[in-house]
C-alpha positions in Angstrom: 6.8 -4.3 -3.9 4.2 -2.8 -1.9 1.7 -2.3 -4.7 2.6 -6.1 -5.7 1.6 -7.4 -2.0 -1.8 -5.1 -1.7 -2.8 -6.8 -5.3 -1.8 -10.5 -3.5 -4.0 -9.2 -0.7 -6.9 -8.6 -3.5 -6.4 -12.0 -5.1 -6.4 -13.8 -2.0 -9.7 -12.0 -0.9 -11.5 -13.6 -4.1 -9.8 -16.8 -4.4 -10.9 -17.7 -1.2 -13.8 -15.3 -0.3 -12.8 -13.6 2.7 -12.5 -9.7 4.0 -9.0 -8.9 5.0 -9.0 -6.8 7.5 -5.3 -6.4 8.5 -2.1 -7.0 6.5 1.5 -5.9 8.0 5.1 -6.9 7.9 6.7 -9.2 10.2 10.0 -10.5 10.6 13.3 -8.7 9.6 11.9 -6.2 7.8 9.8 -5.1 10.5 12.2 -5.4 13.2 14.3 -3.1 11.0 17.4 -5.4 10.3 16.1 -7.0 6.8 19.1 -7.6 4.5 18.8 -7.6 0.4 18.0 -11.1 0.3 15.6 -10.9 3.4 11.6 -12.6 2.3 8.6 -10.2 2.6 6.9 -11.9 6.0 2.9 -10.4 5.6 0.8 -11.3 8.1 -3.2 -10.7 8.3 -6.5 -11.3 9.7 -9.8 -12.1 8.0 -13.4 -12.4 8.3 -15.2 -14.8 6.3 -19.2 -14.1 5.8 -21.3 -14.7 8.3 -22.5 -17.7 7.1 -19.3 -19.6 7.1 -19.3 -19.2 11.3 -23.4 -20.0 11.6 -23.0 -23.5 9.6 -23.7 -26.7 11.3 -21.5 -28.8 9.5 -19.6 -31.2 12.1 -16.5 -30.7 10.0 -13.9 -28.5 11.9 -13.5 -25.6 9.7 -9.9 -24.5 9.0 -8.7 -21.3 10.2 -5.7 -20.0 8.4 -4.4 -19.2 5.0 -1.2 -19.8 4.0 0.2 -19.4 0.5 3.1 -20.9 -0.7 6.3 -18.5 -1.1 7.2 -17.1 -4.2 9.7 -14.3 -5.2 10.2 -14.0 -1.5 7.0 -13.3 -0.3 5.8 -14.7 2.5 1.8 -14.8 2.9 0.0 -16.3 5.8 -3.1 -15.2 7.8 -5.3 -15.9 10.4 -9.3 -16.2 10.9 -10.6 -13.1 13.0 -12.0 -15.6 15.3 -8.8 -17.5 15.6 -7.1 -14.6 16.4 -9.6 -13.2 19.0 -9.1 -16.3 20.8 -5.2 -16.1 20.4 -5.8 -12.4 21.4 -7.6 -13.1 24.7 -4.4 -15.3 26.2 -2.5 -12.3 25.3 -0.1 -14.1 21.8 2.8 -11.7 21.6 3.0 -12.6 17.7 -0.3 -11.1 17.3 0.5 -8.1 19.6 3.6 -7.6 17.2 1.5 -7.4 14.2 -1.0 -5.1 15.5 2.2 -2.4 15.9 4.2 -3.0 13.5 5.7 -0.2 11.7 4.8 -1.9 7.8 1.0 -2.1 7.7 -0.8 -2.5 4.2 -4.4 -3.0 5.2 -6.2 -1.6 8.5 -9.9 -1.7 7.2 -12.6 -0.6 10.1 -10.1 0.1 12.7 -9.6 -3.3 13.7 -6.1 -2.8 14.7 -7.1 0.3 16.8 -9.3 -1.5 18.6 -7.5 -4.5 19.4 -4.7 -1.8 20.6 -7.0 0.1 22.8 -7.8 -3.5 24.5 -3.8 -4.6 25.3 -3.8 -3.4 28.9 -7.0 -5.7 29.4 -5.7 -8.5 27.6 -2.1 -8.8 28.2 -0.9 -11.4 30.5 2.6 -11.1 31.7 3.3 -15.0 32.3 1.9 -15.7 29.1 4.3 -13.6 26.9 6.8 -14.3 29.1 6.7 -18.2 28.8 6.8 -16.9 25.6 10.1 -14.9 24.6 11.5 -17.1 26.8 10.6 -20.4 25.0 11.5 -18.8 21.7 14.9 -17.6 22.6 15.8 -21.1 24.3 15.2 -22.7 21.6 16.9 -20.4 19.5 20.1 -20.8 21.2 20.3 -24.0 21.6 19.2 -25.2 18.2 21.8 -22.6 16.6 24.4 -21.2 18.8 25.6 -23.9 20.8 28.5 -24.6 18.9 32.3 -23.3 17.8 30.7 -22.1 14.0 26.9 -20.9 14.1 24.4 -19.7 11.9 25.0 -15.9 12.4 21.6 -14.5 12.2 20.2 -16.6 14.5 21.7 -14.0 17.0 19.4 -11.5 16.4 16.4 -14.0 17.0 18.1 -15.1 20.3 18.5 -11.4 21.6 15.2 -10.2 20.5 13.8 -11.9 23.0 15.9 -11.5 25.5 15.7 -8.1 24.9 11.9 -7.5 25.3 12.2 -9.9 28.3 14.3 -7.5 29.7 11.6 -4.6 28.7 8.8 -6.5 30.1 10.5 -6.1 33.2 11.1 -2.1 33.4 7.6 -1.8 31.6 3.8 -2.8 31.1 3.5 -1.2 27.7 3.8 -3.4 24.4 7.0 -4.9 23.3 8.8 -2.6 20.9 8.6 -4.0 17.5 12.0 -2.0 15.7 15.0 -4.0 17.2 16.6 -0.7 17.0 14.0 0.6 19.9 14.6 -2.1 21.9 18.6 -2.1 22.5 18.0 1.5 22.7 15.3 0.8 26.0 17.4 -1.5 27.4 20.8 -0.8 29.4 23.4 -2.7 27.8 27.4 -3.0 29.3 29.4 -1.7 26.1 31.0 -5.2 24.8 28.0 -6.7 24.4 26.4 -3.0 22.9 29.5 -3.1 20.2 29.3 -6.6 19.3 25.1 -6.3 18.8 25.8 -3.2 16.7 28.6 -5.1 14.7 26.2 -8.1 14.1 23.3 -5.5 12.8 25.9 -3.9 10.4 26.7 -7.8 9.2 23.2 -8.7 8.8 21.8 -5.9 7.1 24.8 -6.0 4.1 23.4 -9.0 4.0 24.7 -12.8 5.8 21.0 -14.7 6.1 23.1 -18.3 5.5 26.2 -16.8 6.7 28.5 -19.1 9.1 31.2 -18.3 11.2 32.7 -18.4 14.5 30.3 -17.8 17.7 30.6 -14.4 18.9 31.9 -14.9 23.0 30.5 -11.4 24.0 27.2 -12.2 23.2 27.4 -15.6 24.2 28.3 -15.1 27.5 25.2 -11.8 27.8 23.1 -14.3 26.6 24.2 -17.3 28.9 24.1 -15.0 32.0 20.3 -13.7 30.6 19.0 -17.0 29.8 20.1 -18.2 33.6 18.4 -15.1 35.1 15.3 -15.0 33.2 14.6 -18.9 33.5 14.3 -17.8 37.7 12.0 -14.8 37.1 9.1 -17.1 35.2 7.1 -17.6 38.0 7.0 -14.2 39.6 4.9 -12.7 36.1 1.4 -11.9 37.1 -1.1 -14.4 35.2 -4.3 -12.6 34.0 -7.4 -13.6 33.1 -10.2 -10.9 31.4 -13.3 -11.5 30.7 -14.1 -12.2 27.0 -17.1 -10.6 26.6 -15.9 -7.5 25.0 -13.8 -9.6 22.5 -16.8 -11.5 21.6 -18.6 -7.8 21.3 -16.2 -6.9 18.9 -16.2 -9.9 16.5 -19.9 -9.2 16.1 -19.1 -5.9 15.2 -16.9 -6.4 12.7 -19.3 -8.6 11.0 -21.8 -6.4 10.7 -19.8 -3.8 9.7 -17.8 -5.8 7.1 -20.6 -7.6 5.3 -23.8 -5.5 6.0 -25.5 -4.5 2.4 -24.0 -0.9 2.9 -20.4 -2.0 2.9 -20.9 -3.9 -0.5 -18.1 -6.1 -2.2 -15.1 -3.7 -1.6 -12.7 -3.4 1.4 -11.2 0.2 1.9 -7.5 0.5 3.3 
């Protein structure tokens, strides 16, 4: 499968005539609890040529690239300059990518130095409007209810979880799920019933139903609560952009100067 998503990577680069710069796994598989049935999530960032961002056309340009799924792959990418911007008020999705533990493409060490650049970037409110939007939303689209949509759990508790981290730590949210409850204290019922929902998952329930879980209901009711109070203590930061904007000028000289020629390395 790998080999099968680089060569996607490859057609994409000449179908639409772009550089891709970064490709990784999101999703399940990344957070380490995929099941059998689990889609392949990749995610990556692009440069198109110079050119394409010097043009004075008054048509807005548009900025990602998404391809339709098939055989459960999941493709969808994002303009370098889109992603600077998202970069620069601190998008935990993008912070994810740029550590997760499935990468197949890091061409001129984008990703290293975008990671090199969190601490000046990340914004505590921001990512934690964030988590705490997603898992809300989550919980009450899913789990509010006497039968739920099992998996939905684990996208409830994930950010709950690095909520919790972001408290005890300034450092990047843990991608592997695994990290994560093993960072964060946990009272044992709640600790058994996550682990028992993992097992579940990963033999594989991605439309499963069944009865709501109370230990983890009542964790994630008390959580929920808690968190909603602690919004407005996170400290709101605001860099400079200037070495972002640095950065994107780099990697278009390096990407499409005559020495690079036509090829991408990985």
């Amino acid at each position: 499968m790998k080999e099968q998503i680089k060569n996607q990577l490859s057609s994409i680069e000449e179908e639409y005539n772009v550089k891709i710069l970064y490709a990784c796994e999101s999703g399940s598989r990344a957070w380490g609890f995929a099941s059998r049935d689990s889609d392949w999530d990749v995610r990556f960032l692009y440069l198109h040529p110079t050119d394409w961002y010097l043009s004075v056309d008054l048509e807005s340009k548009r900025d990602v690239i998404e391809i339709p799924i098939e055989n459960d792959l999941d493709f969808s990418g994002w303009d370098l300059r889109k992603a600077f911007q998202l970069f620069y008020k601190s998008n935990p999705p993008l912070m994810e990518w740029l550590h997760s533990p499935i990468v197949y493409r890091d061409h001129a060490e984008l990703a290293s130095h975008l990671r090199t650049m969190f601490e000046q970037f990340y914004s505590p409110r921001s990512c934690f409007y964030h988590y705490l939007h997603m898992a809300k939303k989550n919980y009450r689209e899913y789990l509010k209810g006497d039968i739920v949509w099992l998996k939905k759990y684990l996208y409830v508790l994930r950010p709950v979880l690095a909520l919790r981290w972001m408290e005890q730590s300034a450092r990047p949210v843990p991608v592997r799920f695994n990290d994560l409850l093993d960072a964060v204290l946990l009272d044992s019922t709640t600790r058994q019933a996550i682990d028992q929902l993992l097992v579940m998952k990963m033999e594989g329930m991605e439309s499963r139903h069944g009865p709501a879980i109370a230990a983890i209901n009542v964790f994630l009711d008390t959580e929920l609560s808690r968190l909603e109070a602690l919004v407005e203590e996170q400290e709101k930061r605001q860099a400079s952009i200037v070495s972002l904007n640095d950065l994107f000028r780099k990697m278009l000289r390096d990407v499409w100067s005559a020495n690079t020629g036509t090829g991408i390395g990985e």
